[in-house]
MDTraj code that builds the backbone (N, CA, C; nanometers):
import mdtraj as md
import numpy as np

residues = "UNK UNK UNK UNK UNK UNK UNK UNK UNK UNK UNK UNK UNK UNK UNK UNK UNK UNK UNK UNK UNK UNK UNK UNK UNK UNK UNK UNK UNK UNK UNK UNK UNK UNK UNK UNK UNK UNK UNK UNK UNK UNK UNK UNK UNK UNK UNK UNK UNK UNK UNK UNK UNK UNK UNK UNK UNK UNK UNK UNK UNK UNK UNK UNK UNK UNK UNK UNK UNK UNK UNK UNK UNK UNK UNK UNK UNK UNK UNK UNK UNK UNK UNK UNK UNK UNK UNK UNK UNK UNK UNK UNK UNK UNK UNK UNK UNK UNK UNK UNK UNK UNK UNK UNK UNK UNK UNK UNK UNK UNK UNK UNK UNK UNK UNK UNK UNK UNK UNK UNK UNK UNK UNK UNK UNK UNK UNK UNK UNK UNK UNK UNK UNK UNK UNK UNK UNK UNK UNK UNK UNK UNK UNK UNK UNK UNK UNK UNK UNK UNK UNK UNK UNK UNK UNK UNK UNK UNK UNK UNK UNK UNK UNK UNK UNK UNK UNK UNK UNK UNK UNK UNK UNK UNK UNK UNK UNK UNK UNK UNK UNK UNK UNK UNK UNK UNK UNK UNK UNK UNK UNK UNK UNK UNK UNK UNK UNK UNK UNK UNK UNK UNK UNK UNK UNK".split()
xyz = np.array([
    [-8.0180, -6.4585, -1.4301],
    [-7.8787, -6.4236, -1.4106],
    [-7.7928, -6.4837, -1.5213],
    [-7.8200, -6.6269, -1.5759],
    [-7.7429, -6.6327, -1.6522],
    [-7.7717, -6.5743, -1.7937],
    [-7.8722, -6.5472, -1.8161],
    [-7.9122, -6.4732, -1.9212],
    [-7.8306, -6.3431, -1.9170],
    [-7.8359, -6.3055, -1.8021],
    [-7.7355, -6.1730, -1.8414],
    [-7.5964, -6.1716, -1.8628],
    [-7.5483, -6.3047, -1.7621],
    [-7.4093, -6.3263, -1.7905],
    [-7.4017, -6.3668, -1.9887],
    [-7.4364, -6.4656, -2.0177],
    [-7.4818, -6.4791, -2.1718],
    [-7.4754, -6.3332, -2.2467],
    [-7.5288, -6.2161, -2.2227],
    [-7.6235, -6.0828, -2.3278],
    [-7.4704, -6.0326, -2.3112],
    [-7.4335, -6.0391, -2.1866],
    [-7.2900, -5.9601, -2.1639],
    [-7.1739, -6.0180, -2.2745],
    [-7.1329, -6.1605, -2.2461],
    [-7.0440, -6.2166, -2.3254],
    [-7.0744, -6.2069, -2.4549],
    [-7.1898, -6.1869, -2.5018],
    [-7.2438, -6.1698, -2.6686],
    [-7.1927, -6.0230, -2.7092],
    [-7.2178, -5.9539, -2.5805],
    [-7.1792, -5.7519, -2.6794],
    [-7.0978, -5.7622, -2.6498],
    [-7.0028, -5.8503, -2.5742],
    [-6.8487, -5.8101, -2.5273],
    [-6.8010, -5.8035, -2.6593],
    [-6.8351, -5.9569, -2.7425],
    [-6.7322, -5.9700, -2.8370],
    [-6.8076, -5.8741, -2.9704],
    [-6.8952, -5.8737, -2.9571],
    [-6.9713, -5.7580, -3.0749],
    [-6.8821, -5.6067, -3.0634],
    [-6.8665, -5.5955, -2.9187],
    [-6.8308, -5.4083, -2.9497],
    [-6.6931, -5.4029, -3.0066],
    [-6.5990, -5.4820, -3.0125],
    [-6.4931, -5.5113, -3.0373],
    [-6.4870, -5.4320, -3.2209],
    [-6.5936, -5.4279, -3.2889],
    [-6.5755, -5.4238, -3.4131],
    [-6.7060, -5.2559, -3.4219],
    [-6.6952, -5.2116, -3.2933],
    [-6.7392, -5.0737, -3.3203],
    [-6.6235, -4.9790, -3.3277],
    [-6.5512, -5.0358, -3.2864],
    [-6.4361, -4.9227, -3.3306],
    [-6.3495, -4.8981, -3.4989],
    [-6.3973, -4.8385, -3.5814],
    [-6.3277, -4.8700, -3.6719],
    [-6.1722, -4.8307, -3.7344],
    [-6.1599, -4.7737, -3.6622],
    [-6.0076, -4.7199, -3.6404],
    [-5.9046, -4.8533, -3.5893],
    [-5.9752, -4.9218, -3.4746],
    [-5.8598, -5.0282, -3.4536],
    [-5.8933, -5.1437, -3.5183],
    [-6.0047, -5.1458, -3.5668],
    [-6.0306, -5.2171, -3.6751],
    [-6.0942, -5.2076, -3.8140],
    [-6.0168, -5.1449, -3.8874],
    [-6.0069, -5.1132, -4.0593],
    [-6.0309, -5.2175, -4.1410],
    [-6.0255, -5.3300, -4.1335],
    [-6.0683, -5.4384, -4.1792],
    [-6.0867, -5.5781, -4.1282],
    [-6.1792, -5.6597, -4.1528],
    [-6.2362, -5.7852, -4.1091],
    [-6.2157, -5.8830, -4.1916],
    [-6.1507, -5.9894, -4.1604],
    [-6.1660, -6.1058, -4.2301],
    [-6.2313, -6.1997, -4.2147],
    [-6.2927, -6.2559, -4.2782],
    [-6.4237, -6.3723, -4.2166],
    [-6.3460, -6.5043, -4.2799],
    [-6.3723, -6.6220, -4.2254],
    [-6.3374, -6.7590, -4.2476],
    [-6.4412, -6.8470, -4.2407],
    [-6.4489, -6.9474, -4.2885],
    [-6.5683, -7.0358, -4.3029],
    [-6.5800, -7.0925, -4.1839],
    [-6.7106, -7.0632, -4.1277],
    [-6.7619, -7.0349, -3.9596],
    [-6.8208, -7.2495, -3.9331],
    [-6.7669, -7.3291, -3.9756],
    [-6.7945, -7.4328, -3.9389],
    [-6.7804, -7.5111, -3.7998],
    [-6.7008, -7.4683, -3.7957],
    [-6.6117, -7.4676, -3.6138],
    [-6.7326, -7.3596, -3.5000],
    [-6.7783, -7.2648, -3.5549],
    [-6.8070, -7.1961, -3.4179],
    [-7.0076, -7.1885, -3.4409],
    [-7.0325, -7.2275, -3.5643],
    [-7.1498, -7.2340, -3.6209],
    [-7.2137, -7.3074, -3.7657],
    [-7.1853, -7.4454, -3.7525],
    [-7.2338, -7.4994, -3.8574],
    [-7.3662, -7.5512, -3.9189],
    [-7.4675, -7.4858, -3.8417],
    [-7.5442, -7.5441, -3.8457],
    [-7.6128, -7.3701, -3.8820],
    [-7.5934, -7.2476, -3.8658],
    [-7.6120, -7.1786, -3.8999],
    [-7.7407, -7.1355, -3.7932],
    [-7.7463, -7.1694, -3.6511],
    [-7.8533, -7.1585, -3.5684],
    [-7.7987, -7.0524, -3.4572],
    [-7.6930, -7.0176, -3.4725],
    [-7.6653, -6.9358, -3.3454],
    [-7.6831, -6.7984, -3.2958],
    [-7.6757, -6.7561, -3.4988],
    [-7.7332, -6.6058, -3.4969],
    [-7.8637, -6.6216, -3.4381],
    [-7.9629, -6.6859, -3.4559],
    [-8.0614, -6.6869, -3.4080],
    [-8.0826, -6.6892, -3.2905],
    [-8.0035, -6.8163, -3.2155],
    [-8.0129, -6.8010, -3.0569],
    [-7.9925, -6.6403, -3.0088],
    [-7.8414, -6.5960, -3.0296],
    [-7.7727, -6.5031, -2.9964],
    [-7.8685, -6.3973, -3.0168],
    [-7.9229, -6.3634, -3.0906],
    [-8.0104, -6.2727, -3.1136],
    [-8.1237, -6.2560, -3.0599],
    [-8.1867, -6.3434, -2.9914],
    [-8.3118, -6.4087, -2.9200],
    [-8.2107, -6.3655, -2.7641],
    [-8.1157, -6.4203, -2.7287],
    [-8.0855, -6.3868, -2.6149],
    [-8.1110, -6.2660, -2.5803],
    [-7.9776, -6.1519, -2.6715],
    [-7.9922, -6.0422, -2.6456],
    [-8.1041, -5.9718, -2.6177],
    [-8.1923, -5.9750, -2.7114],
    [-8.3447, -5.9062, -2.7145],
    [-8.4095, -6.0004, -2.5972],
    [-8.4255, -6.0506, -2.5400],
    [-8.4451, -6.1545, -2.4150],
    [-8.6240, -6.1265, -2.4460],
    [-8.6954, -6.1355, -2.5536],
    [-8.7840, -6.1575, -2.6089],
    [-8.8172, -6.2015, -2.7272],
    [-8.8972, -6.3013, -2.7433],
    [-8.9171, -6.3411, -2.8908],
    [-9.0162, -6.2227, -2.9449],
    [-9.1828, -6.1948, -2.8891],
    [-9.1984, -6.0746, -2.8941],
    [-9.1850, -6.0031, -2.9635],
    [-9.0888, -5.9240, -2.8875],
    [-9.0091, -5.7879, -2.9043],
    [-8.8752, -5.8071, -3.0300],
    [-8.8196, -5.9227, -3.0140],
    [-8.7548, -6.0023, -3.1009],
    [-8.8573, -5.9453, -3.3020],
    [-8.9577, -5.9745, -3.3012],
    [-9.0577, -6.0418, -3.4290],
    [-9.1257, -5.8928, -3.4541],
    [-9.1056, -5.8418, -3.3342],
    [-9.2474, -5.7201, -3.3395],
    [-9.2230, -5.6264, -3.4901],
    [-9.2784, -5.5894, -3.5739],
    [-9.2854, -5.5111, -3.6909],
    [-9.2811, -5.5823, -3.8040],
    [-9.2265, -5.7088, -3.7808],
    [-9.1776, -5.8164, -3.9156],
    [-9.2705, -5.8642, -3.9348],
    [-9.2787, -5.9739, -4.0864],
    [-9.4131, -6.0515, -4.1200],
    [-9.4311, -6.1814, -4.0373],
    [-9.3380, -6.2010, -3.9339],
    [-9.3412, -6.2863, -3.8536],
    [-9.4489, -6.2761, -3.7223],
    [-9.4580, -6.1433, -3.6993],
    [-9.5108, -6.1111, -3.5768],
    [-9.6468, -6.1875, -3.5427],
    [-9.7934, -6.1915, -3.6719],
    [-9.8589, -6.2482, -3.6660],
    [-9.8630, -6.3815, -3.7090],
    [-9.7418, -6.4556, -3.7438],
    [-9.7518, -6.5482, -3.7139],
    [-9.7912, -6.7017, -3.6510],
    [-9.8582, -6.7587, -3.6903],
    [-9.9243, -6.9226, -3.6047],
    [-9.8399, -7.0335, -3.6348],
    [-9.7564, -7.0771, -3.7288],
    [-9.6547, -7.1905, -3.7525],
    [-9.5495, -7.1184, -3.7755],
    [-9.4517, -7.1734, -3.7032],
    [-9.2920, -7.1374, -3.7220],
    [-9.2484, -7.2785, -3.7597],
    [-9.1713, -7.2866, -3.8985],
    [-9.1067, -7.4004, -3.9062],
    [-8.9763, -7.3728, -3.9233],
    [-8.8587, -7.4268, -3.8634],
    [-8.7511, -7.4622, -3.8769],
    [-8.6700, -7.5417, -3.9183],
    [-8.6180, -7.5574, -4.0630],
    [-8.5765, -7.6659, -4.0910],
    [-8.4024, -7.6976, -4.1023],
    [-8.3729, -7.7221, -4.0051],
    [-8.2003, -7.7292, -4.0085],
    [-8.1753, -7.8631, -4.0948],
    [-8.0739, -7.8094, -4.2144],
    [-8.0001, -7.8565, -4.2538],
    [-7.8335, -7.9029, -4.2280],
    [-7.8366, -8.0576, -4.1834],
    [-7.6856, -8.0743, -4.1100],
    [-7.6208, -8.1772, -4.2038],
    [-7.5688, -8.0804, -4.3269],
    [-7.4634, -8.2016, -4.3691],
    [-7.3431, -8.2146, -4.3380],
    [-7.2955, -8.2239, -4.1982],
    [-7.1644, -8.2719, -4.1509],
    [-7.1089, -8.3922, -4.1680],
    [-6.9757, -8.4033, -4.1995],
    [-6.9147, -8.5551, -4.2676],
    [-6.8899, -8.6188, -4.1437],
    [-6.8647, -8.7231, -4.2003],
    [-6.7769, -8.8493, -4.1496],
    [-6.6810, -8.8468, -4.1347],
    [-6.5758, -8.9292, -4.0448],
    [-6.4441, -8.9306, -4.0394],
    [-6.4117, -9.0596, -4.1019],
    [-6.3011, -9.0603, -4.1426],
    [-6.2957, -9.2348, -4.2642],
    [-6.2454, -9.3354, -4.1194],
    [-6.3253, -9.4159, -4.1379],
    [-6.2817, -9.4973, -4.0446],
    [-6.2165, -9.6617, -4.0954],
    [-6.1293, -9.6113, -4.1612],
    [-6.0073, -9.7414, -4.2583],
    [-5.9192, -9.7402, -4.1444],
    [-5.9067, -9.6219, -4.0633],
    [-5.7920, -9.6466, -3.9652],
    [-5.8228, -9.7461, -3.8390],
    [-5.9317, -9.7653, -3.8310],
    [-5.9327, -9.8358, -3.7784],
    [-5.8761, -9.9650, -3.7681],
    [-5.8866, -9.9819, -3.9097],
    [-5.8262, -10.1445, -3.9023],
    [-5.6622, -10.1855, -3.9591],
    [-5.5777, -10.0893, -3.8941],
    [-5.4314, -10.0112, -3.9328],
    [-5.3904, -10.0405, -3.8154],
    [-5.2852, -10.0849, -3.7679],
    [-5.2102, -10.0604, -3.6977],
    [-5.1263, -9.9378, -3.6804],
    [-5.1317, -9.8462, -3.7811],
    [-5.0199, -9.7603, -3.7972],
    [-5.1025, -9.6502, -3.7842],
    [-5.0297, -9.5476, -3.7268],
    [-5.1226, -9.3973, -3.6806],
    [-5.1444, -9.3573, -3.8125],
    [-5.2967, -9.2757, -3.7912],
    [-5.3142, -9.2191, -3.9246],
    [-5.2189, -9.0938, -3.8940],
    [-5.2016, -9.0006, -4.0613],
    [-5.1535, -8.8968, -4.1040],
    [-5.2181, -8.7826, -4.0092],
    [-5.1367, -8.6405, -4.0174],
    [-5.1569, -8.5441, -3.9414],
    [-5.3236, -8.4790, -4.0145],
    [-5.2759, -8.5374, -4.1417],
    [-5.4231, -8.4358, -4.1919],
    [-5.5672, -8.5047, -4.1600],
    [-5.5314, -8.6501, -4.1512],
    [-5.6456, -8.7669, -4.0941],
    [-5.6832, -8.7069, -4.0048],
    [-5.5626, -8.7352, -3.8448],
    [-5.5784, -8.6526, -3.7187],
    [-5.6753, -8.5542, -3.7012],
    [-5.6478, -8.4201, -3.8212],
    [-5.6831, -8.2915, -3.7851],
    [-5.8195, -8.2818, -3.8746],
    [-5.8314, -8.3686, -3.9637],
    [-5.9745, -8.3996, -4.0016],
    [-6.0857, -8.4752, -3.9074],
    [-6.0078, -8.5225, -3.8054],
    [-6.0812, -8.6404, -3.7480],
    [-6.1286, -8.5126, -3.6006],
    [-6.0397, -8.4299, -3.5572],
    [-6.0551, -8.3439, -3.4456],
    [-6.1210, -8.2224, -3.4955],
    [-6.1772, -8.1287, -3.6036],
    [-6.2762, -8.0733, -3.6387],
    [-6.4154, -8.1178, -3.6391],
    [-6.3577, -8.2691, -3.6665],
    [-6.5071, -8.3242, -3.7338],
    [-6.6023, -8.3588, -3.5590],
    [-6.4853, -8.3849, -3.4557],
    [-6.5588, -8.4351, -3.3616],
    [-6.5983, -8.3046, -3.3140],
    [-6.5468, -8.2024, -3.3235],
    [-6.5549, -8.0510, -3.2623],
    [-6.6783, -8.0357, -3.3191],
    [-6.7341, -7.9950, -3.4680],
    [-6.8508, -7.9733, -3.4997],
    [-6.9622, -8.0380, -3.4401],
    [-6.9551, -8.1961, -3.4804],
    [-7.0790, -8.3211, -3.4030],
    [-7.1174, -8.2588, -3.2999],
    [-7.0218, -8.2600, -3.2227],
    [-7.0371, -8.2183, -3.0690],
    [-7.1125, -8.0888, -3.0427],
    [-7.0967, -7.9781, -3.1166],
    [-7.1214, -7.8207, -3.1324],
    [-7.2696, -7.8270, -3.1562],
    [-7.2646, -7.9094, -3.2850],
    [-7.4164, -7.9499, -3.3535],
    [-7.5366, -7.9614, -3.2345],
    [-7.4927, -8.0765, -3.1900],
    [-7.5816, -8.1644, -3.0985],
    [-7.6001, -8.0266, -2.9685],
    [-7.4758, -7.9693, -2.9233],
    [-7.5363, -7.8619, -2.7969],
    [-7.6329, -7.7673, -2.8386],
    [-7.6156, -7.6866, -2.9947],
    [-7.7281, -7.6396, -3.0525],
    [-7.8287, -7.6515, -3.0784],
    [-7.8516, -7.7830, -3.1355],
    [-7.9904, -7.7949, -3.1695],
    [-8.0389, -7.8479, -3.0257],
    [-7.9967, -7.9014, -2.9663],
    [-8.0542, -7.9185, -2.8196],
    [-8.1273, -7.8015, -2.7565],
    [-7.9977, -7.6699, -2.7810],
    [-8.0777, -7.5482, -2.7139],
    [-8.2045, -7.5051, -2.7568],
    [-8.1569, -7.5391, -2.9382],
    [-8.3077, -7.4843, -2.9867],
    [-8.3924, -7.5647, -2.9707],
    [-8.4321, -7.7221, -2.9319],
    [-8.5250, -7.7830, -2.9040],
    [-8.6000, -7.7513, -2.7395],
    [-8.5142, -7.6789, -2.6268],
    [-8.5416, -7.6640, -2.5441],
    [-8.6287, -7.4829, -2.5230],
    [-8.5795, -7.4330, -2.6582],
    [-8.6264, -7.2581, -2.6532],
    [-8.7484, -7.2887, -2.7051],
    [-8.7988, -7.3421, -2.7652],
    [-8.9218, -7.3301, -2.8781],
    [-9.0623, -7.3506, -2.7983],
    [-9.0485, -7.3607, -2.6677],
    [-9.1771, -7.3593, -2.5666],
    [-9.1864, -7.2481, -2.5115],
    [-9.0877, -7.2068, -2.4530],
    [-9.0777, -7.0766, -2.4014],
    [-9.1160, -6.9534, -2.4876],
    [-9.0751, -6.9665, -2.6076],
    [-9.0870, -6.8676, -2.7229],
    [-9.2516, -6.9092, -2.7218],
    [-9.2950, -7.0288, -2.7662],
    [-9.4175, -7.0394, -2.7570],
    [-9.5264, -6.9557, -2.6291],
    [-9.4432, -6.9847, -2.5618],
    [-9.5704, -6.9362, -2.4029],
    [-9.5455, -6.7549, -2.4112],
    [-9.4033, -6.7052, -2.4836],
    [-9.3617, -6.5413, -2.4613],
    [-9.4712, -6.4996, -2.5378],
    [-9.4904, -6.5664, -2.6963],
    [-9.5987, -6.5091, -2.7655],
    [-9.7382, -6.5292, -2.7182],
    [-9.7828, -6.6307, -2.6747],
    [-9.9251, -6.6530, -2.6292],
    [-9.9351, -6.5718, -2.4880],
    [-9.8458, -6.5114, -2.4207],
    [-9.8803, -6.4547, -2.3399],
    [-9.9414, -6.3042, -2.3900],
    [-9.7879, -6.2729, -2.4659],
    [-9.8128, -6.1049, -2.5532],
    [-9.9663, -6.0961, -2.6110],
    [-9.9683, -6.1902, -2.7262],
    [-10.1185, -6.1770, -2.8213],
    [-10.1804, -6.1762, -2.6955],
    [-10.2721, -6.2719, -2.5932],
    [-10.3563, -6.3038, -2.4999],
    [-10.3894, -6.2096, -2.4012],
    [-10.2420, -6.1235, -2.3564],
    [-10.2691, -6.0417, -2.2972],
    [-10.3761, -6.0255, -2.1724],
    [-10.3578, -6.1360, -2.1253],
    [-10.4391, -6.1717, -1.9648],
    [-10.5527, -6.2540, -2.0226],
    [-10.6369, -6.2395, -2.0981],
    [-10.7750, -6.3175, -2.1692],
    [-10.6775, -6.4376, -2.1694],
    [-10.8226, -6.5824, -2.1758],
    [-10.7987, -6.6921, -2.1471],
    [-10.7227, -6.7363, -2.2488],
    [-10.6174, -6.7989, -2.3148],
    [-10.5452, -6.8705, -2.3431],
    [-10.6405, -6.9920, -2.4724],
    [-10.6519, -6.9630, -2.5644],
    [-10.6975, -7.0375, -2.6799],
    [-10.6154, -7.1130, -2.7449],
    [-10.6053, -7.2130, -2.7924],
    [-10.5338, -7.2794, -2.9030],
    [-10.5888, -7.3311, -3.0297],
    [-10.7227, -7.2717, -3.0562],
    [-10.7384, -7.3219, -3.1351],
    [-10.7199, -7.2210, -3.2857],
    [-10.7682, -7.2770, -3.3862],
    [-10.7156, -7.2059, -3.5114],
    [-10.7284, -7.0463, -3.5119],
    [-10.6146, -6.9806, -3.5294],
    [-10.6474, -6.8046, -3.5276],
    [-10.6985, -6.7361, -3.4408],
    [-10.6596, -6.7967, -3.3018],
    [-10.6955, -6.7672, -3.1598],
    [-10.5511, -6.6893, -3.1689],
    [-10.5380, -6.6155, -3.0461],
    [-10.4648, -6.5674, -2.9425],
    [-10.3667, -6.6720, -2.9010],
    [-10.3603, -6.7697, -2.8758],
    [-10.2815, -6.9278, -2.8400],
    [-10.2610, -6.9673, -2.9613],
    [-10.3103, -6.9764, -3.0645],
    [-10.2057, -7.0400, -3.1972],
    [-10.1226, -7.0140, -3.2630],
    [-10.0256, -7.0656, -3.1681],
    [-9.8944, -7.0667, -3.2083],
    [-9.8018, -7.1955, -3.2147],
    [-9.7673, -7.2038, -3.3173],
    [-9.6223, -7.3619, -3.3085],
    [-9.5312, -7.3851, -3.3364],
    [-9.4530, -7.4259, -3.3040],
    [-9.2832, -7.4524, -3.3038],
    [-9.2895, -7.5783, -3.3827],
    [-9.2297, -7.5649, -3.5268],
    [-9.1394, -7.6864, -3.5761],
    [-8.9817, -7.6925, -3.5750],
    [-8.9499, -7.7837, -3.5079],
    [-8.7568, -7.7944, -3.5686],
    [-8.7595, -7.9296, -3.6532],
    [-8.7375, -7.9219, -3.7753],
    [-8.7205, -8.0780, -3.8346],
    [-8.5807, -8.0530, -3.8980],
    [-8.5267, -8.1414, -3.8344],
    [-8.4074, -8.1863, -3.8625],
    [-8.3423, -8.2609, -4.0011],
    [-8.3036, -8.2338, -4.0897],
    [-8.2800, -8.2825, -4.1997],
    [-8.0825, -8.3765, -4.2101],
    [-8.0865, -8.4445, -4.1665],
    [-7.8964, -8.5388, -4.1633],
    [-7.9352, -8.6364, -4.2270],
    [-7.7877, -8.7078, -4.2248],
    [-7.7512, -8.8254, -4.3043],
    [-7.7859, -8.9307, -4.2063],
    [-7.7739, -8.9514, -4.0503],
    [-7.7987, -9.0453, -3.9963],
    [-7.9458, -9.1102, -3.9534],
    [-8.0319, -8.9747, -4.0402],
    [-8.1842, -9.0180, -4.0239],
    [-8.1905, -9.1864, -4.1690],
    [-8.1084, -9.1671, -4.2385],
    [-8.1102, -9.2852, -4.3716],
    [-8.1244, -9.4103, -4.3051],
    [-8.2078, -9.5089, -4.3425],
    [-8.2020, -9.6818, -4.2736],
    [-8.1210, -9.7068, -4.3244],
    [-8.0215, -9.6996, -4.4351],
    [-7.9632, -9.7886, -4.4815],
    [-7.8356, -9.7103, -4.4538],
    [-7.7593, -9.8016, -4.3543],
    [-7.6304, -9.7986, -4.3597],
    [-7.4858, -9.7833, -4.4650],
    [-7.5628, -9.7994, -4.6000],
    [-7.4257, -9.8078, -4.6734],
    [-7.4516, -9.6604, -4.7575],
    [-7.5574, -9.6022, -4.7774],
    [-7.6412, -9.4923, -4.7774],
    [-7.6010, -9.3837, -4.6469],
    [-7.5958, -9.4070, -4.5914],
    [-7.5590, -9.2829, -4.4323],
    [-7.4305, -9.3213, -4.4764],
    [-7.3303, -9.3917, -4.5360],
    [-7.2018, -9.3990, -4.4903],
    [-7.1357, -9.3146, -4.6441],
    [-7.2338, -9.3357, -4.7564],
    [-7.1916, -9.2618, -4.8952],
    [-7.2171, -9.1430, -4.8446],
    [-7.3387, -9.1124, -4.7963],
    [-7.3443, -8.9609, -4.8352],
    [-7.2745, -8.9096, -4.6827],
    [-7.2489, -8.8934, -4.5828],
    [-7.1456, -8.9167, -4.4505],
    [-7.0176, -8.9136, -4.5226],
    [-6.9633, -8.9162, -4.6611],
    [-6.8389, -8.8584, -4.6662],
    [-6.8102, -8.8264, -4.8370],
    [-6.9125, -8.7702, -4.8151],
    [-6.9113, -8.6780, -4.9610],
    [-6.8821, -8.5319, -4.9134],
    [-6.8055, -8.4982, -4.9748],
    [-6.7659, -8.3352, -4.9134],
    [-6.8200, -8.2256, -4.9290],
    [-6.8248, -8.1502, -4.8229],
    [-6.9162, -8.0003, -4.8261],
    [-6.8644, -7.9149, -4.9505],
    [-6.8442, -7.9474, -5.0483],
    [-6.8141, -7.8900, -5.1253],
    [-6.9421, -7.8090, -5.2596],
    [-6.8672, -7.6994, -5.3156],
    [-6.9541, -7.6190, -5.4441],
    [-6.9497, -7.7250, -5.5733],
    [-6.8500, -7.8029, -5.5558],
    [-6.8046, -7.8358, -5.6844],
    [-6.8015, -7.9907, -5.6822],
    [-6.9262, -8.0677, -5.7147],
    [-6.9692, -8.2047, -5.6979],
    [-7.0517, -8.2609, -5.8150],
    [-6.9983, -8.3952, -5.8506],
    [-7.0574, -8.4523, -5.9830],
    [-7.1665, -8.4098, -6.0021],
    [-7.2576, -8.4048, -6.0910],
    [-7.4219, -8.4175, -6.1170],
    [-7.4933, -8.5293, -6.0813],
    [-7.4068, -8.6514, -6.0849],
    [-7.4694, -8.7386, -5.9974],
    [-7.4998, -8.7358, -5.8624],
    [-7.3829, -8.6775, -5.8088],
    [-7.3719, -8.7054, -5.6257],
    [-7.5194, -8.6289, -5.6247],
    [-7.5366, -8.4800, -5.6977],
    [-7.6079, -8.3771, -5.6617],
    [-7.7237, -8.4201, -5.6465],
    [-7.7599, -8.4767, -5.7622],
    [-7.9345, -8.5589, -5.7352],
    [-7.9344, -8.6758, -5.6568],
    [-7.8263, -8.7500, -5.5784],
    [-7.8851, -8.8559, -5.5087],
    [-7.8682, -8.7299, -5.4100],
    [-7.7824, -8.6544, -5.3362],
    [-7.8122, -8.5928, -5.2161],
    [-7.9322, -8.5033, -5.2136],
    [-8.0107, -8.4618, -5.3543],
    [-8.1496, -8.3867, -5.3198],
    [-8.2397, -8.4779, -5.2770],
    [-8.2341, -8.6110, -5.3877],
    [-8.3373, -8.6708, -5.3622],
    [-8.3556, -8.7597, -5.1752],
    [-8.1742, -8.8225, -5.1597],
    [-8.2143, -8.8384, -5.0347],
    [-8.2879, -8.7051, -4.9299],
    [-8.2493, -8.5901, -4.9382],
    [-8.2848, -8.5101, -4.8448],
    [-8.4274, -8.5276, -4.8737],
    [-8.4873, -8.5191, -5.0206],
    [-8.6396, -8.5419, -4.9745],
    [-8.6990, -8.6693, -4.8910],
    [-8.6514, -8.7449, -4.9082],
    [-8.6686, -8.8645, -4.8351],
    [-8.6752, -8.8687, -4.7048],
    [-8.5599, -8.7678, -4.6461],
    [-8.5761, -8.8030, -4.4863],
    [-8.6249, -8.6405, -4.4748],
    [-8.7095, -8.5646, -4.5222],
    [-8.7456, -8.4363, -4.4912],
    [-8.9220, -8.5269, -4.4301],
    [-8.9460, -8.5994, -4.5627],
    [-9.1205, -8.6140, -4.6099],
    [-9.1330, -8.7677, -4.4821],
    [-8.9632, -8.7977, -4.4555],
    [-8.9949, -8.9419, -4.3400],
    [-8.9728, -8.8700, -4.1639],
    [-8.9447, -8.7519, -4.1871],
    [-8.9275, -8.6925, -4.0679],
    [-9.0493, -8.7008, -3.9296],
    [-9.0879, -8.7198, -3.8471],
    [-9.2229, -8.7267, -3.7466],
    [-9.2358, -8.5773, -3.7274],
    [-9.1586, -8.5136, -3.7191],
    [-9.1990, -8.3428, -3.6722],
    [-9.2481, -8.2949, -3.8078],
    [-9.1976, -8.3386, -3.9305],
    [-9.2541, -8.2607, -4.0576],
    [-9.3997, -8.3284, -4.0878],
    [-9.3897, -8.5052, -4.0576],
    [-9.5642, -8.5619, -4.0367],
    [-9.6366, -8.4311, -3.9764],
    [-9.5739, -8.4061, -3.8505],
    [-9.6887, -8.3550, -3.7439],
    [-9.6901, -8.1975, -3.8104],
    [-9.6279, -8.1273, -3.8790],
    [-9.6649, -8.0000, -3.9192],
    [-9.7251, -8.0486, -4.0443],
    [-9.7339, -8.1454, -4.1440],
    [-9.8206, -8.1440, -4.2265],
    [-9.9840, -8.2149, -4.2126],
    [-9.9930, -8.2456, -4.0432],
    [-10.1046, -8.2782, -4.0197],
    [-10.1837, -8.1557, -3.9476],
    [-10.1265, -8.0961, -3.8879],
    [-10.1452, -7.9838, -3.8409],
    [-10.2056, -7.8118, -3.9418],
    [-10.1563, -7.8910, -4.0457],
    [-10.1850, -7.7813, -4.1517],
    [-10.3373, -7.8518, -4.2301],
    [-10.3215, -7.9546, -4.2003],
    [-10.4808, -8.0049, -4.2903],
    [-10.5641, -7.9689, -4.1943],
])
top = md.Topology()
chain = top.add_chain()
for i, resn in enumerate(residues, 1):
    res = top.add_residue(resn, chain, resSeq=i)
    for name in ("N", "CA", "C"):
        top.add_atom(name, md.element.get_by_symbol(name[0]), res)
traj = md.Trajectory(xyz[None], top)
C-alpha cells in the first residue's frame, strides 16, 4: 500500500510536464536541496517499475552478478566561528547554515533507503534468474548476485583538521590546482579505506 501511495505521488508530479501547452518551458535549478546525492532518480524509478527485474530487463545490467554503487557526498560544512560570537551570525550565515542542515539530513534519509533496498533487489533477482530451482550463490549460479553501496565523504578522514579543510571547500567548477589534487587524492584514500569496497575487492579475487 505504501508503495502505491509512493508510484502515485511520483506520476502526480511527473504528469504535470505532459502537457506542453501549459507548460512551454522548464527551468531547472541546481537540485541540491531535493537530491544531492544524485540517488533518487534511481529510487524513484525502482519504485515506479516496483521491480528491479523488470526495472534491468534488456540492459547490460540484466545479467549482471556485482552491482557497485559508489555515492559520492561532497556536502560542506557550516563555519562554526559563530560559535564562539556572541553576536548573531549574518542572514547569509543563517541561510547557509539552514540548506546545509536540509541537505545532511536529506543525505542520510537516502542513503539509508538505499542501504535498506539492496536485499530486496537482491532476493527480486535471485528469485527471477532461479525461477523455483534451488537458490545457488555461488560463482555464475542463478543466486550470484551483490549489492555494493560504498560511500565516499569527508567524515570517513581520521584526521580532524583534514575533514574540517576539505568540509568547507566549496562545491564549486572553479578551484585551485592544488585544492583539486588533495581532494582526488583524499577521495582515493577513503574509497581504497572503505570496508564495503575491502569486501567487493575480496569478493572479486
Amino acid at each position: 500500500m505504501k508503495s502505491q501511495r509512493v508510484s502515485f505521488f511520483l506520476a502526480n508530479n511527473i504528469a504535470v510536464y505532459s502537457d506542453s501547452k501549459k507548460k512551454p518551458y522548464i527551468h531547472l535549478f541546481d537540485g541540491g536541496v531535493s537530491d544531492n546525492l544524485g540517488l533518487r532518480a534511481l529510487l524513484d524509478r525502482l519504485i515506479l517499475s516496483a521491480s528491479l527485474p523488470d526495472s534491468i530487463k534488456g540492459t547490460p545490467m540484466e545479467k549482471a552478478h556485482k552491482v557497485i554503487l559508489i555515492v559520492v557526498n561532497a556536502e560542506t560544512k557550516a563555519d562554526t566561528k559563530w560559535d564562539g560570537l556572541a553576536s548573531p551570525p549574518p542572514f547569509g550565515a543563517m541561510f547557509s547554515s539552514y540548506t546545509g542542515v536540509s541537505i545532511e539530513r536529506y543525505n542520510h534519509e537516502t542513503l539509508a533507503l538505499l542501504k535498506e533496498a539492496v536485499k530486496p533487489w537482491a532476493d527480486e533477482v535471485k528469485k527471477q534468474r532461479c525461477k523455483g530451482r534451488a537458490v545457488s550463490t555461488e560463482p555464475g549460479s542463478c543466486g550470484d548476485i551483490r549489492f555494493y553501496v560504498v560511500e565516499v565523504r569527508f567524515d570517513a578522514l581520521k584526521d580532524e583538521t583534514e575533514r574540517n579543510y576539505f568540509g568547507r571547500l566549496p562545491t564549486s567548477f572553479n578551484l585551485a590546482p592544488e585544492d583539486v589534487g588533495k581532494l582526488r587524492e583524499a577521495a582515493h584514500r577513503i574509497l581504497v579505506e572503505s570496508e564495503e569496497f575491502k569486501r567487493l575487492l575480496g569478493d572479486l579475487r
